[in-house]
MDTraj code that builds the backbone (N, CA, C; nanometers):
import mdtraj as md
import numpy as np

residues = "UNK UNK UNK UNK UNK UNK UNK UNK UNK UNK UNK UNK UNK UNK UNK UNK UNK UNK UNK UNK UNK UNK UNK UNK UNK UNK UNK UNK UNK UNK UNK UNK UNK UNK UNK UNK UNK UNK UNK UNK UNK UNK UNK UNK UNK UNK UNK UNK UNK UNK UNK UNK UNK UNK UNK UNK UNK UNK UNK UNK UNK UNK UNK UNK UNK UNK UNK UNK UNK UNK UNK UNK UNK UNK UNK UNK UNK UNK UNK UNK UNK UNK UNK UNK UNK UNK UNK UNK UNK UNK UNK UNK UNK UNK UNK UNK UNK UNK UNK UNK UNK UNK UNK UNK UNK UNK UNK UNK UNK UNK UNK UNK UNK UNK UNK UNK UNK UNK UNK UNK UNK UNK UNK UNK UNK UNK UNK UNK UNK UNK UNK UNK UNK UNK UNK UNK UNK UNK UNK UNK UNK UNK UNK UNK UNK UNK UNK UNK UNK UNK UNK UNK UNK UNK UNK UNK UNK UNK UNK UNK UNK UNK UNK UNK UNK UNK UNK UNK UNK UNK UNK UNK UNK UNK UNK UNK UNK UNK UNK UNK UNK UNK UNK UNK UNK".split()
xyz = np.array([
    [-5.7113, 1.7855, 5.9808],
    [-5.7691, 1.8049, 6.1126],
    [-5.8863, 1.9019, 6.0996],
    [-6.0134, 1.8568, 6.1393],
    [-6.1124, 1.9516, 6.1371],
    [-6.0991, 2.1290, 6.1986],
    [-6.1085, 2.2009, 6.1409],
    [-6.1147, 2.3216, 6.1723],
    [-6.1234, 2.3797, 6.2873],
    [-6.2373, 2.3527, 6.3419],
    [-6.2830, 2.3700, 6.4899],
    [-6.2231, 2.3007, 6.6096],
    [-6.1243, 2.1955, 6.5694],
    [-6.0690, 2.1383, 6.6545],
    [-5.8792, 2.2173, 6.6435],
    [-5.8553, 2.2668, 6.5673],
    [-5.7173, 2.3846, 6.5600],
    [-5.7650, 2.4711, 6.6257],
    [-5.8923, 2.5542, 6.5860],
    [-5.8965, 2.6663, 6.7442],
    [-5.9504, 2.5728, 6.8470],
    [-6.0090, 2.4783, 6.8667],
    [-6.0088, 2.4450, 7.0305],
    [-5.8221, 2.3906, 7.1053],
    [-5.7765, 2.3936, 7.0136],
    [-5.6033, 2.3405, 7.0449],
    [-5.5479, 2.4559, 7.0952],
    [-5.5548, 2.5674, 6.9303],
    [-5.4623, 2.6864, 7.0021],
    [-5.5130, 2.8234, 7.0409],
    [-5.6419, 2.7785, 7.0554],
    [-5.7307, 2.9108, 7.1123],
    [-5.7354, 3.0343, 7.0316],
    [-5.6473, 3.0442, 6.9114],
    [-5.6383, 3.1453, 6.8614],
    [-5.7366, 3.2145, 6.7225],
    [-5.8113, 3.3257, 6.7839],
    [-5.9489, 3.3157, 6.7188],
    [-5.8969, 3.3708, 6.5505],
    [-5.8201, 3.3730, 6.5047],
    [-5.7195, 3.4088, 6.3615],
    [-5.7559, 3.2646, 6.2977],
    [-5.7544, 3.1840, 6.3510],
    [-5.7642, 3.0236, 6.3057],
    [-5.9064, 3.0169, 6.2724],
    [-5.9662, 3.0510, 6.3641],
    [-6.1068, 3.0146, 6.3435],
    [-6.2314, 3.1212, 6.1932],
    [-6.1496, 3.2260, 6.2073],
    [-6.2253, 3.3443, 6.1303],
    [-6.1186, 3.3126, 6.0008],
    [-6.0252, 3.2213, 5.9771],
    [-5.9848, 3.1667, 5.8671],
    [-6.0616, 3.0366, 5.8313],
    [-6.1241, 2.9381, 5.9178],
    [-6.2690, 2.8409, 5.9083],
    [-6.3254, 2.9030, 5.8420],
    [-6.3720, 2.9872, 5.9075],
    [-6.5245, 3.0470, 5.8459],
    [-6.4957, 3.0866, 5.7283],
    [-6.4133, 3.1317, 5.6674],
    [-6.3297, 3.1516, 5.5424],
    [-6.3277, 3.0801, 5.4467],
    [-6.2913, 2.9387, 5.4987],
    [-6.2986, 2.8335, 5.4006],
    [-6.4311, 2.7102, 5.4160],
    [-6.5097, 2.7785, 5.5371],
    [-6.6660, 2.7269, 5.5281],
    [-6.7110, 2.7915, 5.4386],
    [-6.7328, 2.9168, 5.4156],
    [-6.7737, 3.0062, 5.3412],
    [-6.7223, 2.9716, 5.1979],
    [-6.6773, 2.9874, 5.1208],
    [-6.6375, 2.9134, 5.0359],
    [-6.6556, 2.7888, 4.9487],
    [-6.6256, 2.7234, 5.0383],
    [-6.6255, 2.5647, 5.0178],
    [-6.7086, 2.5047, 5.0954],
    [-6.8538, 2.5119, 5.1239],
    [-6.9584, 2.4719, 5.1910],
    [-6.9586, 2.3141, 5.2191],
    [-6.9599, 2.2679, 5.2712],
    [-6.9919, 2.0988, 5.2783],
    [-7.1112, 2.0706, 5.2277],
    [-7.0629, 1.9565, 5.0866],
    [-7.2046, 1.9439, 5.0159],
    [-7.2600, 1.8582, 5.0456],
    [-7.2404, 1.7294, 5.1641],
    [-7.3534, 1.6215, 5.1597],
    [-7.4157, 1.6722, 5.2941],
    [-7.5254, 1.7433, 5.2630],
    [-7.6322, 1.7820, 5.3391],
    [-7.7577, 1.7416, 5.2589],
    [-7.8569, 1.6943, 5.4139],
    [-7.9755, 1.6892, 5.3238],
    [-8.0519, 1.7053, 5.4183],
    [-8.2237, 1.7615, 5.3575],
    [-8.3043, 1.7546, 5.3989],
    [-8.4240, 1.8542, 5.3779],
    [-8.5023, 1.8706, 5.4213],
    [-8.5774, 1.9557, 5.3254],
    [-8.5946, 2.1182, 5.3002],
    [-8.6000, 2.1309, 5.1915],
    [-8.6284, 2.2669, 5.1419],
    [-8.7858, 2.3305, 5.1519],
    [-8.7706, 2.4513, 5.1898],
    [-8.8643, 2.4780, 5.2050],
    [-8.9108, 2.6332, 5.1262],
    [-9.0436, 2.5967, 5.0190],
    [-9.0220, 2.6790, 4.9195],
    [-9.1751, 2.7883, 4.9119],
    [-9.1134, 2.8913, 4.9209],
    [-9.2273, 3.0243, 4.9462],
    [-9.2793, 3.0024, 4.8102],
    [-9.4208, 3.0373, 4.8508],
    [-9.5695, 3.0983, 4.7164],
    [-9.4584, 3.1415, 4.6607],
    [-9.4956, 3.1563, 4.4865],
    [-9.4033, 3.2138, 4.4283],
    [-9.3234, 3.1173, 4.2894],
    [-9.2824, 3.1814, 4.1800],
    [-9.1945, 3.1492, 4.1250],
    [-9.0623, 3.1252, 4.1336],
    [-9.0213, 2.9533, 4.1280],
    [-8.8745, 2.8865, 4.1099],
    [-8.8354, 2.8545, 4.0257],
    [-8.7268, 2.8928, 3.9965],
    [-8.6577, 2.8384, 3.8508],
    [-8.5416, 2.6996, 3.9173],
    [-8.5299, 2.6404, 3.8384],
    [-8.4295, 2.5096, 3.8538],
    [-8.3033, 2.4905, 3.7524],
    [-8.2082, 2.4761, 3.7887],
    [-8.1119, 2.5066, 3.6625],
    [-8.0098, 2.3183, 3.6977],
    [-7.9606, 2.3123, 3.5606],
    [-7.8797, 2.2437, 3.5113],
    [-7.7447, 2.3079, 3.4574],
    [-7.6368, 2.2706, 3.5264],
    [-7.4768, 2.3788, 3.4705],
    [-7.4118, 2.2595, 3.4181],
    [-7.2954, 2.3032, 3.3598],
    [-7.1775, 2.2677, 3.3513],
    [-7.0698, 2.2438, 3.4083],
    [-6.9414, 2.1993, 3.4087],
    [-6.8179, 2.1823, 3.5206],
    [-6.7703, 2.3459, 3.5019],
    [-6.8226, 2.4110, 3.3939],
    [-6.7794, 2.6075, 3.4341],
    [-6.8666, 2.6659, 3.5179],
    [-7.0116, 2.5979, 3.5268],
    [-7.1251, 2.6912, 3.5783],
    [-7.1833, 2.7452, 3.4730],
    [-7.2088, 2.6928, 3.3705],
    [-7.3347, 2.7543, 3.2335],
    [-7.4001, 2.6898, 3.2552],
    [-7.5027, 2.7443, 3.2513],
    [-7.6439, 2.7003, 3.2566],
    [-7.6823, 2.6054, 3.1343],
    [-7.7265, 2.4599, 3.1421],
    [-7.7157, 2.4088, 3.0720],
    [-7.8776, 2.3396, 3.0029],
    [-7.9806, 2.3699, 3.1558],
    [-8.0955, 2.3358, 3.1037],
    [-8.1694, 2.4078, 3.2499],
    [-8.3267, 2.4521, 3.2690],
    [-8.3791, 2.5159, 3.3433],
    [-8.5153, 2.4815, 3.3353],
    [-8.5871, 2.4817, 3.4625],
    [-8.7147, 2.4197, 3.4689],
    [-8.7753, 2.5364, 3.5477],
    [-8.9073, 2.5899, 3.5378],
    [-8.9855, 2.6870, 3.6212],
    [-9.0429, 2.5728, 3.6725],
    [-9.1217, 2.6772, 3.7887],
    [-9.1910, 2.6117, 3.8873],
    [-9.3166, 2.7647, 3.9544],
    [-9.3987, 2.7058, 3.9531],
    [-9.5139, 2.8277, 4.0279],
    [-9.5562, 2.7526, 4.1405],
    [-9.6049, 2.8590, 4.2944],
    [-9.6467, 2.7457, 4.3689],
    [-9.7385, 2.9028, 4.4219],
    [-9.8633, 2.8359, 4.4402],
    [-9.9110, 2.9016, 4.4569],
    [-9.9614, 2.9185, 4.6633],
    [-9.8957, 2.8496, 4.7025],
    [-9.8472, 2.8535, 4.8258],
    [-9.7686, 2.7956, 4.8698],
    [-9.6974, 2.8101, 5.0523],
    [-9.5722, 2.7540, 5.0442],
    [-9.6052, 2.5609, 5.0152],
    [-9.4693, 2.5041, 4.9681],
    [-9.4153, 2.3761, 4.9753],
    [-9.2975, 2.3290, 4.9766],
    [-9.2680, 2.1839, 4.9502],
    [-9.1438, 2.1839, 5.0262],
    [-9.0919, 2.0591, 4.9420],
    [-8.9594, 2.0203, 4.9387],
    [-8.9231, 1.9031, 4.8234],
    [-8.8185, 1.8909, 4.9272],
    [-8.6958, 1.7977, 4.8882],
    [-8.6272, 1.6985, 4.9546],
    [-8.4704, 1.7321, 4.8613],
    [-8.3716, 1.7466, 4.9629],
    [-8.2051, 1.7973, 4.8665],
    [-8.1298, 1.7149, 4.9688],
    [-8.0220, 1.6540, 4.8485],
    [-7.9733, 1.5742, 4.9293],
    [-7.8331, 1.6154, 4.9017],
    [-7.7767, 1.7755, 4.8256],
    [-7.6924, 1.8584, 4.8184],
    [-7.6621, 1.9683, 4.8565],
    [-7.5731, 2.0491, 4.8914],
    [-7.5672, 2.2170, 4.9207],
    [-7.4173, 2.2409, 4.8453],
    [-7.4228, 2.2896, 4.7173],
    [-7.3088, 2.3196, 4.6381],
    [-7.2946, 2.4845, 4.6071],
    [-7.1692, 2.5073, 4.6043],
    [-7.1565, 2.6709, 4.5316],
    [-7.1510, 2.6382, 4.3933],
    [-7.2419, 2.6729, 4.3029],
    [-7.1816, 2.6842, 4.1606],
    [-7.1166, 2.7774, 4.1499],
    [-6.9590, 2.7816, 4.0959],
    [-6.9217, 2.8873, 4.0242],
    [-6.9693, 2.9924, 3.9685],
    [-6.9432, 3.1332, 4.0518],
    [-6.9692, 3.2708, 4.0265],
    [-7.1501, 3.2758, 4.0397],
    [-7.2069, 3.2032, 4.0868],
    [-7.3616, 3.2023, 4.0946],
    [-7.4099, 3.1420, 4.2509],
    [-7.3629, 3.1375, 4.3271],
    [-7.3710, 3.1319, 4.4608],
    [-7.4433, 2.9910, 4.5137],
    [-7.4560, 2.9598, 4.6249],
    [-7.5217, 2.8290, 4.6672],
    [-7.6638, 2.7873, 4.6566],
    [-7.6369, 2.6483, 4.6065],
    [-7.7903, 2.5742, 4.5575],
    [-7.8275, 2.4758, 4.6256],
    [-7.9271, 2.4864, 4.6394],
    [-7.9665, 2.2484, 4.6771],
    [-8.0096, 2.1924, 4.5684],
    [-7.9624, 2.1108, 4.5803],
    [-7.9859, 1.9855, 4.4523],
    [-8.1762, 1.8863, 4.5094],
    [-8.2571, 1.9321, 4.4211],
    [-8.3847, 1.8394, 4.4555],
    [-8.3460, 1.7256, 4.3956],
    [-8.4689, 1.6621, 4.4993],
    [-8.4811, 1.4296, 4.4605],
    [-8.5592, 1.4824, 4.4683],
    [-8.6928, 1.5083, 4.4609],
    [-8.8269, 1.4905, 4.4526],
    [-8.8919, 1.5881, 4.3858],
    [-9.0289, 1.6055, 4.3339],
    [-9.1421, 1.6783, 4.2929],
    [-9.0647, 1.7402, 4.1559],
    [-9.1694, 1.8411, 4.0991],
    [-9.1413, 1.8922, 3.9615],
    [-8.9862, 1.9181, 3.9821],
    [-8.9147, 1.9535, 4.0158],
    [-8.7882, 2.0450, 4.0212],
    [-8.6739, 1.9022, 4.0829],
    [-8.7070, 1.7712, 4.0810],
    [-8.6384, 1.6983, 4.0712],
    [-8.5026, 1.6714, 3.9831],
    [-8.3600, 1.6374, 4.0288],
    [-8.2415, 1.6748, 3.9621],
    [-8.1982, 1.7895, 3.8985],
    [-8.2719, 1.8838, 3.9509],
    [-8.2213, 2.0485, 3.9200],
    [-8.1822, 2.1056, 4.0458],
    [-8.1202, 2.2235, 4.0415],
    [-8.0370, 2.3144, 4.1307],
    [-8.1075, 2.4010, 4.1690],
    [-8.2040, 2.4510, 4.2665],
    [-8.2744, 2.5313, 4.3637],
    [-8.1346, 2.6604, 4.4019],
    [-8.1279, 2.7884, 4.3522],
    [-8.0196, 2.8656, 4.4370],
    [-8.1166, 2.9048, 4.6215],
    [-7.9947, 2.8821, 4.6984],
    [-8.0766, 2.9304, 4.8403],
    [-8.0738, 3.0850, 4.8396],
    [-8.1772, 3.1036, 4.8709],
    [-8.2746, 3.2671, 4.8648],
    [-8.3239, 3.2881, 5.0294],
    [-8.2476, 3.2579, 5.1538],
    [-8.3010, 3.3055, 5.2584],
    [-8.5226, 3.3763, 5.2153],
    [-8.6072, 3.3230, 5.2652],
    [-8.7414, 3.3559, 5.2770],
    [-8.7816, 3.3306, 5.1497],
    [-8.7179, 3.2575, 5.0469],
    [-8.7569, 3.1957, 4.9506],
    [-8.7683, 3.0616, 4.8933],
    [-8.6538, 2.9867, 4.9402],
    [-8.5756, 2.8477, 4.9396],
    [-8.4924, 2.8463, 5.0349],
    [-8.5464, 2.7644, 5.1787],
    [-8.4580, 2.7651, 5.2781],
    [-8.4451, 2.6007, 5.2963],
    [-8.3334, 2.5227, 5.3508],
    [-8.3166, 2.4420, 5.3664],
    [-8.3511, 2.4555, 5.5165],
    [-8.4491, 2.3755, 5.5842],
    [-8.5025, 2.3625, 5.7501],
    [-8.3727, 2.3272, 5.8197],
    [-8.3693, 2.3414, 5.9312],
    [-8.3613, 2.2973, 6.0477],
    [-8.1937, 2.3618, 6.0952],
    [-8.1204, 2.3034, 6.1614],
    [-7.9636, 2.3661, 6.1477],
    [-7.8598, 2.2888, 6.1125],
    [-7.8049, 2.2913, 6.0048],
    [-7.6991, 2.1995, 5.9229],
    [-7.5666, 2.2604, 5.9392],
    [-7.4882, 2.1708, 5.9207],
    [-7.3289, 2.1837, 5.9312],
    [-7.2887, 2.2977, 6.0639],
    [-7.3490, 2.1946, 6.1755],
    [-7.2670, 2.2856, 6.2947],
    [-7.1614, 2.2863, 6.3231],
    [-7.0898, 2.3656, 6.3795],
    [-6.9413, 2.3701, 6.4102],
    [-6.9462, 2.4507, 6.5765],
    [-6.8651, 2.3432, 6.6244],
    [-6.9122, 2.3515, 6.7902],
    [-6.7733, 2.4862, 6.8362],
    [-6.7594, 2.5219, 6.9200],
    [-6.6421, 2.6028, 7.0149],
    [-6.6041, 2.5815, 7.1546],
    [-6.5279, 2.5223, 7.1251],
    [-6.4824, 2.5336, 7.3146],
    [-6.3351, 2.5367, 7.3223],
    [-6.2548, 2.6574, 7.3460],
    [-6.3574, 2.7654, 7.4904],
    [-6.4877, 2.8737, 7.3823],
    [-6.5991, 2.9162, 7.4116],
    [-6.6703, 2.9926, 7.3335],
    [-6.5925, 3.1132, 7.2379],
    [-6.6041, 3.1189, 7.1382],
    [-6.6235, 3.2572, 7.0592],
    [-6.6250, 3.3710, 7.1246],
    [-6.5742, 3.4858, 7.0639],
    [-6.6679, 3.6042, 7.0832],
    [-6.7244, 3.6930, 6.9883],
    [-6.8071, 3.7198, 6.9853],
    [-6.8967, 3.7649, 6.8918],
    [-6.9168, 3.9524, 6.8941],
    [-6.8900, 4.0052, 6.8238],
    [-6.8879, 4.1573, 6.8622],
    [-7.0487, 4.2309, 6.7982],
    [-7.0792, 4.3528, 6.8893],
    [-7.1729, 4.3943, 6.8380],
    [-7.1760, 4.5440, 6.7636],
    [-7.1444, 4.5644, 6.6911],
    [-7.1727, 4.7698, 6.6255],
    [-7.3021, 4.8061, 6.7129],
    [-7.2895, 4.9267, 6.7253],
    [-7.4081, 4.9221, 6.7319],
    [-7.5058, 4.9895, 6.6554],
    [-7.6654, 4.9209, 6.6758],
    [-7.7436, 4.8910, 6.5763],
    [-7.8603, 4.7687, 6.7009],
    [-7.9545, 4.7432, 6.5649],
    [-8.0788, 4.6447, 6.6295],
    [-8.0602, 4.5347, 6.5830],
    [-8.0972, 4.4385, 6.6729],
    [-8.0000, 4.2714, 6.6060],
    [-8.1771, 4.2051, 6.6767],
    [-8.1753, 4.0705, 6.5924],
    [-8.2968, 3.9895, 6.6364],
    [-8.2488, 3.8823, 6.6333],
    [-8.2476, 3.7890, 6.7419],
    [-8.2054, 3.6543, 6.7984],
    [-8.3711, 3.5839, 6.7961],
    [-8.3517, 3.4793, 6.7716],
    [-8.4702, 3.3740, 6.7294],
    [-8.4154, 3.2177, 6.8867],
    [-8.5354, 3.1696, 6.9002],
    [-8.5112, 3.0021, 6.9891],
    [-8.6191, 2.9366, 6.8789],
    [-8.5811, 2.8405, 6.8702],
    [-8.6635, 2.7113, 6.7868],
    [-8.7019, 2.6111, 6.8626],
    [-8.7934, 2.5344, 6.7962],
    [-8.8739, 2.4205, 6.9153],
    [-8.7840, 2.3052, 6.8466],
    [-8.8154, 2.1860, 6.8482],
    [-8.7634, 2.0836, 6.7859],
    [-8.7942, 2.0564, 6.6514],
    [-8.8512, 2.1351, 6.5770],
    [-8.8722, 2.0944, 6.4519],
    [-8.8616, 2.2216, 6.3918],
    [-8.7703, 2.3064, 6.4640],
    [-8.6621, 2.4140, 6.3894],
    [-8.7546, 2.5165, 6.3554],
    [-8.8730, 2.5631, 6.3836],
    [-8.9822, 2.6647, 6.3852],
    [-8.9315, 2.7918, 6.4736],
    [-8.9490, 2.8710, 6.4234],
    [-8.8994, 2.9882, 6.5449],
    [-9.0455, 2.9431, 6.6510],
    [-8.9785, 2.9804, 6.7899],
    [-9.0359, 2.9533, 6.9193],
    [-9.0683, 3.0725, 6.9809],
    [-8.9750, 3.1551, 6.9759],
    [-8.9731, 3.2998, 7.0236],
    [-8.8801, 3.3751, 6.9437],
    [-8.8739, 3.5253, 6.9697],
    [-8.7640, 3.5912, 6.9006],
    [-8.7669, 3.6973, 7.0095],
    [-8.6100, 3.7635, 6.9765],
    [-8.5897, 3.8736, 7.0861],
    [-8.4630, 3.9791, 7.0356],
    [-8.5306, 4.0815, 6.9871],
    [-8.4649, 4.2056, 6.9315],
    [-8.4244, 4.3099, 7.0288],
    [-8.3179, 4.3847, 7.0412],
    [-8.2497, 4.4253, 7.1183],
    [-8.1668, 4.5294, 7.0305],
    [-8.1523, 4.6600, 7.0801],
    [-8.0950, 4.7590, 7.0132],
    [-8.0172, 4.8231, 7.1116],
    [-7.8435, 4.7989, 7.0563],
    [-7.7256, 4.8380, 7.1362],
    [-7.6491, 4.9791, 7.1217],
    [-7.6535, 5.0708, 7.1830],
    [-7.6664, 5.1888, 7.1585],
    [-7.4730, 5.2358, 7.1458],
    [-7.4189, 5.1287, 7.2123],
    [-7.2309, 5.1351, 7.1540],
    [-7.2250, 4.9841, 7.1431],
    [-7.0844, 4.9822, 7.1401],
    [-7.0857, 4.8700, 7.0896],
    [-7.0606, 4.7296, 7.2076],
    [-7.0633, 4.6391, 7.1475],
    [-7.0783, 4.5352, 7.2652],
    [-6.9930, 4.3807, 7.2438],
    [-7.0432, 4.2897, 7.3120],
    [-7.0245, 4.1457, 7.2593],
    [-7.0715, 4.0393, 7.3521],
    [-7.0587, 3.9538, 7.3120],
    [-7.1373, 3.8543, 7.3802],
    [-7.0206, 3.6959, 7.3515],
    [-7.0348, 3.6202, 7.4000],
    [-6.9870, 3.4366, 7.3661],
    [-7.0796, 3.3789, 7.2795],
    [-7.0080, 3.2874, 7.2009],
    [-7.0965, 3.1972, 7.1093],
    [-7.0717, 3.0907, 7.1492],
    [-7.1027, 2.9638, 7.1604],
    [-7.0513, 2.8345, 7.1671],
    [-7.0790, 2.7742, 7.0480],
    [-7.1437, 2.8262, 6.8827],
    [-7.1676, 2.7120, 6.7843],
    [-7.1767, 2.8034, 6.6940],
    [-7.2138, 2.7699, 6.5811],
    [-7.2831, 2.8148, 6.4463],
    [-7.3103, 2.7319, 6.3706],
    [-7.4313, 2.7717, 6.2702],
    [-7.4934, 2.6666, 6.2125],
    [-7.5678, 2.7054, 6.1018],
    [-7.5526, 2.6788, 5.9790],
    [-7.7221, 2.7341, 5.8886],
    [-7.8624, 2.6879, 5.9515],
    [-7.9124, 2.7965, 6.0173],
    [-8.0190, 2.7080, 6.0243],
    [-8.1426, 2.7979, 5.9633],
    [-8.2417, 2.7440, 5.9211],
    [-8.3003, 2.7805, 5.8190],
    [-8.2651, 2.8667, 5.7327],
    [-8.1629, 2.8214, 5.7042],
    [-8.0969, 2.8866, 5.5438],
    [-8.0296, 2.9860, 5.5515],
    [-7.9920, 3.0639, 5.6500],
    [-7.9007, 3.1499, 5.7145],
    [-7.7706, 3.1151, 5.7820],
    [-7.6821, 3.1487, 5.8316],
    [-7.5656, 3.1425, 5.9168],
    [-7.6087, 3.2403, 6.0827],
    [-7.5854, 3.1470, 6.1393],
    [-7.6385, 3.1603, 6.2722],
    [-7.5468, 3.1996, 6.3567],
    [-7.5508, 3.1993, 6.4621],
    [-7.4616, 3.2230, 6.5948],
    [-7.5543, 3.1765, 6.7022],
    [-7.4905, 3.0841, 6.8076],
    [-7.5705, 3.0169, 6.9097],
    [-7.5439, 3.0794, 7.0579],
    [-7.5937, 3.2114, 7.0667],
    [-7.4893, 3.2810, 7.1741],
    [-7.5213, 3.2316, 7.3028],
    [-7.4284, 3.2444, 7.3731],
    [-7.4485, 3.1395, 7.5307],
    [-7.4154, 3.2225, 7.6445],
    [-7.4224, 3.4126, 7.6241],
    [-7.4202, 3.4800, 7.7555],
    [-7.4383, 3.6144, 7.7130],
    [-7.5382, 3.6767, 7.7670],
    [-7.5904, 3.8211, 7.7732],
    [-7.6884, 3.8274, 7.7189],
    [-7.7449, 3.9328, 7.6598],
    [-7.9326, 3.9424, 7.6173],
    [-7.9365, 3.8442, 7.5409],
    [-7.8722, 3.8019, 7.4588],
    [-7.9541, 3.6739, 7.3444],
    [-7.9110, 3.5698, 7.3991],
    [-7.8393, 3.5238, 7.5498],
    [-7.8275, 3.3617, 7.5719],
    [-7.9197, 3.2715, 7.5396],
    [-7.9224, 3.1492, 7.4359],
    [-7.9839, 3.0351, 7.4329],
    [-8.0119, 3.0939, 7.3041],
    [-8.0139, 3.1892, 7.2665],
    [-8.1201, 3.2437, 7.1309],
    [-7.9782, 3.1810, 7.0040],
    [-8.0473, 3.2273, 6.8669],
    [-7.9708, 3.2171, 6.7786],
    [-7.9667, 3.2951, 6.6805],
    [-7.8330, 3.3734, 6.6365],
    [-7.8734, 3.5105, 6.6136],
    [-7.8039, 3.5315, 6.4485],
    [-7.8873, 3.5748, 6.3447],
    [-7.8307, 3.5277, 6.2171],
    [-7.7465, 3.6500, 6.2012],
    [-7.6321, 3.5797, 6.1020],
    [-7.5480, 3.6917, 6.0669],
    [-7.5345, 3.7744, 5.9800],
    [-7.5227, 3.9017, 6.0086],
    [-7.5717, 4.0564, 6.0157],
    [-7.4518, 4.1150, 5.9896],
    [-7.4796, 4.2740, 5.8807],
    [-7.3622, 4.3632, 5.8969],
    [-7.3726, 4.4267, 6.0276],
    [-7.2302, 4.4064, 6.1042],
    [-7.2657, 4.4479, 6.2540],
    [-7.2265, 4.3663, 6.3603],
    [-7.2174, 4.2843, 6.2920],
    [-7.2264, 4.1480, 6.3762],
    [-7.0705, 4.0858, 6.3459],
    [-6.9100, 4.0938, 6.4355],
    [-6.8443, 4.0529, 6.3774],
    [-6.8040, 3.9648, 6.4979],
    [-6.7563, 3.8199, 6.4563],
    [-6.7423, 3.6836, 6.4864],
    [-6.5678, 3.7365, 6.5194],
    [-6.5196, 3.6780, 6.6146],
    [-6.3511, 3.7088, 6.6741],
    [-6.2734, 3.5523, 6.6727],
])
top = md.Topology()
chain = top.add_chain()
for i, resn in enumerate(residues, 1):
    res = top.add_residue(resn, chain, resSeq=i)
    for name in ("N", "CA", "C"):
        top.add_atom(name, md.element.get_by_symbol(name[0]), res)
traj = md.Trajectory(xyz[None], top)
C-alpha cells in the first residue's frame, strides 16, 4: 500500500515521518527528465553492484547546460545520481549537487490529506512559487523570531531539493525547501 495512503487512513503523522524515511533512502528510480548542469566541471562515474567506481568521464562547460536522465539512484555510501541518455556524459552517473546538477521541475510527489504539519525553529526560511516550467516566479523569506508551524499538503524534489508545498500562513502556495529548522510532523 503506498505510503501516503497509510497516513491518509490512520492520520497518524509517526507513519508518515517513517515514509519519508524510507523515501529518503530508497528514492524511486524511474524518474526522468532533465538535468540541469551549472558552468563548471562534471565528472561522470561508472560503479559496480558494491559502488566502486568502475570507469569516469570529465566534462567542462563553460556555461550552464542541460542533458536528459531517465534515472535517480542512491549508489551505495556515495549518495544520489541521475543516470544521462544524452551528450558527452551519456550512460554515466551525474551525483545530484543541489546548484550544480539539478534535475528540473518537481518529481516524485507525495500528496497529504488531511495536510501535514510542518514546524518552524526559529531562524530565516525562503519559500520560492514557480511558473509552469518550474522557474522560480517569486520568492518570499521570512524570519520567525520563536517557533512556529504551518500545513503542508505535498512534497516533492523540485529542482533537486526536497520541498514542502505549504497551504496556510506566510508561505501559503509557496514551496519551501528543506532546512535545518524545518521539522515535518
Amino acid at each position: 500500500m503506498c505510503t501516503t495512503k497509510v497516513y491518509e487512513l490512520t492520520r497518524a503523522p509517526a507513519l508518515a515521518r517513517l515514509a519519508d524515511l524510507l523515501r529518503e533512502d530508497y528514492p524511486t528510480p524511474a524518474v526522468s527528465g532533465v538535468v540541469r548542469f551549472s558552468a563548471g566541471t562534471h565528472i561522470g562515474y561508472q560503479f559496480n553492484a558494491a559502488g566502486q567506481i568502475t570507469a569516469q568521464k570529465s566534462l567542462f562547460l563553460s556555461r550552464t547546460s542541460a542533458a536528459n536522465t531517465d534515472l535517480r539512484i542512491r549508489v551505495q555510501g556515495r549518495g544520489l545520481y541521475y543516470r544521462i541518455t544524452n551528450g558527452t556524459l551519456a550512460g554515466y552517473l551525474a551525483s545530484a549537487v543541489p546548484g550544480q546538477r539539478v534535475l528540473l521541475g518537481a518529481v516524485v510527489p507525495h500528496t497529504y490529506a488531511p495536510p501535514r504539519k510542518l514546524a518552524f525553529n526559529p531562524g530565516t526560511y525562503t519559500g520560492y512559487r514557480y511558473d509552469a516550467g518550474w522557474a522560480v516566479a517569486a520568492k518570499k523569506t521570512f524570519t520567525f523570531t520563536r517557533s512556529s508551524a504551518a500545513p503542508f499538503g505535498a512534497t516533492a524534489w523540485v529542482n533537486g531539493r526536497l520541498s514542502y508545498q505549504i497551504t496556510g500562513g506566510v508561505y501559503a502556495g509557496y514551496w519551501l525547501p528543506a532546512a535545518a529548522g524545518l521539522v515535518p510532523a
